[in-house]
C-alpha positions as CSV (number, residue, x, y, z in Angstrom):
1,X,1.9,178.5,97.0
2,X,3.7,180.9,99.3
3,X,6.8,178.7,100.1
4,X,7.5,178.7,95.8
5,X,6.5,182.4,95.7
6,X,9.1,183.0,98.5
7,X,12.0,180.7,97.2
8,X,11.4,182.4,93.5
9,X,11.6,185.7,95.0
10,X,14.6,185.0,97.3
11,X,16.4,183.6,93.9
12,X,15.7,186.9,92.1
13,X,16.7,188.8,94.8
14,X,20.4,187.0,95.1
15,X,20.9,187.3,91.5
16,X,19.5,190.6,91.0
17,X,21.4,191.6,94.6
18,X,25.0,189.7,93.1
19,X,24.8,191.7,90.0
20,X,23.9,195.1,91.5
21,X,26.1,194.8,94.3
22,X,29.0,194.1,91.8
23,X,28.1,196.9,89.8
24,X,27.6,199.0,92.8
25,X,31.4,198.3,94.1
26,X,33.0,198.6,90.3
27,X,31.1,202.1,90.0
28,X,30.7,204.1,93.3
29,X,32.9,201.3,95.3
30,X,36.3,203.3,95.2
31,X,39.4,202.2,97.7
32,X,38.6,203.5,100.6
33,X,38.4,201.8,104.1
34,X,35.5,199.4,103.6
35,X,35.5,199.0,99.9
36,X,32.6,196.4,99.6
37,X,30.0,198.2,102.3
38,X,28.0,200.3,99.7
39,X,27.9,197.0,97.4
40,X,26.6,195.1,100.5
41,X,24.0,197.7,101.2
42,X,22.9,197.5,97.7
43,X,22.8,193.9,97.2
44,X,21.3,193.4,100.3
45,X,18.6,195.9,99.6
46,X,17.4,195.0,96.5
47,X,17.6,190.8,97.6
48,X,15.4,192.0,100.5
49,X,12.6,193.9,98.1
50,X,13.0,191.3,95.8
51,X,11.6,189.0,98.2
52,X,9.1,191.1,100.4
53,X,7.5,191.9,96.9
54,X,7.2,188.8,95.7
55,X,5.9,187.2,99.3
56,X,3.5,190.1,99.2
57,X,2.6,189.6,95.5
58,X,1.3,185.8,96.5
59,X,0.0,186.1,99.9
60,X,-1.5,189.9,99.8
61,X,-4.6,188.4,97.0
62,X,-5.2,184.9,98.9
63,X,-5.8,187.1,102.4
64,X,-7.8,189.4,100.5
65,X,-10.1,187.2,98.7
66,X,-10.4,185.1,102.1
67,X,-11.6,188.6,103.5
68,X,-14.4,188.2,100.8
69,X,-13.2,191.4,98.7
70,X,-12.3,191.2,95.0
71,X,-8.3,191.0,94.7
72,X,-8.2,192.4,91.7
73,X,-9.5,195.3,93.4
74,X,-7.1,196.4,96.2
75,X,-4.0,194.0,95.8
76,X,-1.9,196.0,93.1
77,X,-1.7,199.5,95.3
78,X,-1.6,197.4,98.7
79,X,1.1,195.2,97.5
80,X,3.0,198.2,95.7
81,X,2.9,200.5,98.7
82,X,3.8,197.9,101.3
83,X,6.5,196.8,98.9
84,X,7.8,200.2,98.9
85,X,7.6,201.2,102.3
86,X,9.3,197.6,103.8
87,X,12.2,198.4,100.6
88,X,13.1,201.8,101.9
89,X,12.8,201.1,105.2
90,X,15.0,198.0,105.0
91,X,17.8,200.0,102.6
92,X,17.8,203.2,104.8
93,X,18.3,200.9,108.0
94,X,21.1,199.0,106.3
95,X,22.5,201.9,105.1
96,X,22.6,203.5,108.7
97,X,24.0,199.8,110.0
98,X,26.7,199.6,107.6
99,X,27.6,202.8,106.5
100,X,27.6,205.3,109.5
């Protein structure tokens, strides 16, 4: 059940990453020296969230209930918060990569 929540969530990610990375370079792009290195951080951001949230999303309930606590209980803020924290992390460390 994780591998197909992983390979769904890794195909949302590269089309959702494709599509905001091209808006991305058509909007804030410009013609500068390294023209596609916002798009990149972008689409690679939001493939990576995309992927951690949906790996999360399957797995976070299964370990939960195994733990012998209700998932309904704790696996919405658990999943939401980690989600968030891994996103930011990942875009603010590909942003520092890429961009600086």
């Amino acid at each position: 059940m994780a591998w197909r929540e992983l390979r769904v969530g890794l195909l949302l990610g590269l089309s959702y990453g494709v599509l905001l990375g091209v808006v991305a370079r058509f909007r804030y792009g410009g013609t500068g020296l390294h023209p596609w290195t916002f798009p990149l951080v972008v689409g690679l951001g939001i493939c990576t969230s995309m992927t951690v949230a949906a790996l999360m999303g399957a797995l976070t309930p299964m370990a939960v209930k195994r733990m012998g606590i209700d998932p309904a209980i704790c696996s919405a803020p658990f999943v939401s918060t980690v989600t968030d924290l891994l996103s930011l992390i990942t875009y603010f460390s590909l942003a520092s990569w890429l961009l600086f």
